[in-house]
N, C-alpha and C positions, 0 to 999 in steps of 0.2 A: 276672788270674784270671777264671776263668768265672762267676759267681754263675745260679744255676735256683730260682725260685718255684715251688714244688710244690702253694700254696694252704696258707692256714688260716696257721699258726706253720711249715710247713718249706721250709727253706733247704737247697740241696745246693750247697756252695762243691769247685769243683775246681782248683788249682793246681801246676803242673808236672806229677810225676803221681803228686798226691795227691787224693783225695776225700774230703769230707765230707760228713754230713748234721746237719742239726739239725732235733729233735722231728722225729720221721719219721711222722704223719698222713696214712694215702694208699691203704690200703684198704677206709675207713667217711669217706674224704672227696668227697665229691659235687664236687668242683669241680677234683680229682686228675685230671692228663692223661697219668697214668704208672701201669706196676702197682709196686708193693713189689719182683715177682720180678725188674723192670727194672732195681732201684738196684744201683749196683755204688761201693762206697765201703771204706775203713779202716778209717774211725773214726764213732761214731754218736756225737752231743754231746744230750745233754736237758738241759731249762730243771727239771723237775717232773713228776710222774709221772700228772698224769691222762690220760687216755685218749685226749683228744683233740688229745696230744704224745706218745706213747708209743706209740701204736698199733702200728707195727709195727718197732718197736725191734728185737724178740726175731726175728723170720722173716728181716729185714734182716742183722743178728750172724751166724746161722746160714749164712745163704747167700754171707756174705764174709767168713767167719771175722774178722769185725771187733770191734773194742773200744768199749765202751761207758762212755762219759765222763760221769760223771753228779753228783750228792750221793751222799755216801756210801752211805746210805741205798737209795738205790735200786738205786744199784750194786751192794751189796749181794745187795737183791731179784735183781737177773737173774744172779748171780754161784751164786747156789741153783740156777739152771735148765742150771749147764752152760756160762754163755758167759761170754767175756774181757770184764772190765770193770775200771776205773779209777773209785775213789772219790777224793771232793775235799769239800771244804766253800767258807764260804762266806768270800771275801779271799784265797782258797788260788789258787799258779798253777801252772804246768806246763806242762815243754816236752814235743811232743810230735813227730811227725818232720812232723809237716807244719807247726808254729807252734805260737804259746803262747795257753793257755787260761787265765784267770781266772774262778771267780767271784765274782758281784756281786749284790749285793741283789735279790730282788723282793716284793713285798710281796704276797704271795697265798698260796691255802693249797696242799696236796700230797697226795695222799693215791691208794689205790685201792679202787675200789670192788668189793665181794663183794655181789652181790644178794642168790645162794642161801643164805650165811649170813647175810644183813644186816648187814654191816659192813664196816667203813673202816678198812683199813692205812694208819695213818701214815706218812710214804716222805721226814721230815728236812724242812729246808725248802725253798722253793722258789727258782729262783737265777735270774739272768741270766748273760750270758757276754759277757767283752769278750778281743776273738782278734785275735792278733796273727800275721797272716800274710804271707811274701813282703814285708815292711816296711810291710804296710796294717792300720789297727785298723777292727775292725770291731764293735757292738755290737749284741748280740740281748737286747733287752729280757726277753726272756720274758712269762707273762702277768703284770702287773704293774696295781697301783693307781700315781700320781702319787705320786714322795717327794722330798724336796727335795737328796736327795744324789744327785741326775742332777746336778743343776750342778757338783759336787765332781768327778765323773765327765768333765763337758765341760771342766773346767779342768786337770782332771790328765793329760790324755787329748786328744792331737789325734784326735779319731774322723772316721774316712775315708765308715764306711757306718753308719748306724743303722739297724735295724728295731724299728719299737715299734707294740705293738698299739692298735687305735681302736677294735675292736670295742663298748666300754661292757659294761654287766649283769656281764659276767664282769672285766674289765681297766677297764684306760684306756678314755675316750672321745675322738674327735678333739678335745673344748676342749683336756681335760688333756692328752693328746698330744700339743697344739700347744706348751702350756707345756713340756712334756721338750722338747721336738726343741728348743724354745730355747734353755735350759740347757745340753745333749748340744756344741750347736754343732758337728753334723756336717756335711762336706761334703757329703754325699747323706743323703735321710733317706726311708725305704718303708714305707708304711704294710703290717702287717699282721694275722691276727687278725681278719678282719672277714668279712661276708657267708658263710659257710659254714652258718650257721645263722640262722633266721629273727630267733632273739635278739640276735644279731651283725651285723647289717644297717647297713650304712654304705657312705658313697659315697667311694670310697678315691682316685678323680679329683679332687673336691671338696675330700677334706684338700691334695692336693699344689697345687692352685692355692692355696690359703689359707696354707699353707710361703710359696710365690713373694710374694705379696700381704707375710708376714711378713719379705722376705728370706732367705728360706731356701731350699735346693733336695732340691726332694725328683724321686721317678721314682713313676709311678702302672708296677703292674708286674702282668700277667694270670695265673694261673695254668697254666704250663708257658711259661712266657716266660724269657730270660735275657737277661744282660746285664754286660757286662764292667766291672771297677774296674780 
């Protein structure tokens, strides 16, 4: 399968002739080497509904009449606007025509923000996703603090690809990063989550030599780069 870094938390996995994206970030993303009108996908997967994964969920849906795979909750949300979506909670899995979706813990908050009224929709909690495609597991951390049931995860779970955020302030930092990816015990591990923002600033070359140094193999991966599993 294809795997494409689109920057920031999105991933567009394509397989046979299935597409995915996850958290779709790409037209308020400075480091996006794609438009949104570009993506051409099925199915849209989100971690959590802030902005800066959610971005263009809804224009994405619209323009490939695709379905949006989410917490219920949010599913929900874009299910109000008109478009096909599938809620799930959190331990919940599901076949889907392209593979199976689980989610999985993350430990952060969810919500969306209304400036003009000043307030914050709750939008369920936030989740990760471990996907089971074409016989490869693959897991997207989402944004997440360090919990100790990654390791429950790396043991139940041969994990093929891991993506886990480094960025710090908002997620994980590369220490704690370091600690999942050791838990996860994935065959590749990607750092992502990071440099998009000045608060997010990390050297995502740096974690995956410090993976190797740890025994572990990670792929440093640039925004609009791919790369095959």
């Amino acid at each position: 399968m294809d795997i494409i870094y689109h920057g920031h938390s999105c991933i567009q996995i394509t397989s046979s002739d299935q597409s995915i994206i996850i958290d779709p970030f790409i037209t308020h993303n400075p480091l996006a080497t794609v438009s949104a009108d570009d993506i051409r996908v099925k199915h849209i997967l989100l971690t959590h509904a802030h902005e800066d994964h959610i971005g263009d969920a809804a224009l994405i849906a619209r323009n490939n009449d695709a379905t949006i795979v989410s917490m219920v909750e949010l599913a929900n949300y874009f299910s109000f606007q008109g478009l096909r979506t599938h809620g799930m909670n959190l331990g919940g899995a599901r076949e889907f025509e392209f593979g199976k979706v689980k989610l999985t813990q993350a430990f952060h908050s969810s919500g969306i923000t209304l400036p003009q009224e000043k307030q914050i929709m709750y939008m369920g909690m936030a989740s990760g996703l471990l996907l089971t495609i074409e016989g490869k597991t693959i897991y997207h951390a989402g944004d997440t603090a360090l919990f100790s049931d990654m390791k429950m995860y790396g043991e139940l779970n041969s994990i093929d690809l891991a993506f886990l955020p480094i960025g710090d302030n908002y997620t994980m930092g590369p220490e704690d990063a370091m600690i999942a990816a050791g838990w996860l015990r994935a065959k590749l591990t990607v750092p992502v989550h990071y440099n998009t923002f000045d608060l997010v600033k990390q050297d995502g070359r740096q974690f995956v030599d410090k993976l190797a140094e740890n025994g572990l193999d990670g792929l440093f991966v640039q925004p609009g780069e791919s790369f095959r599993l």
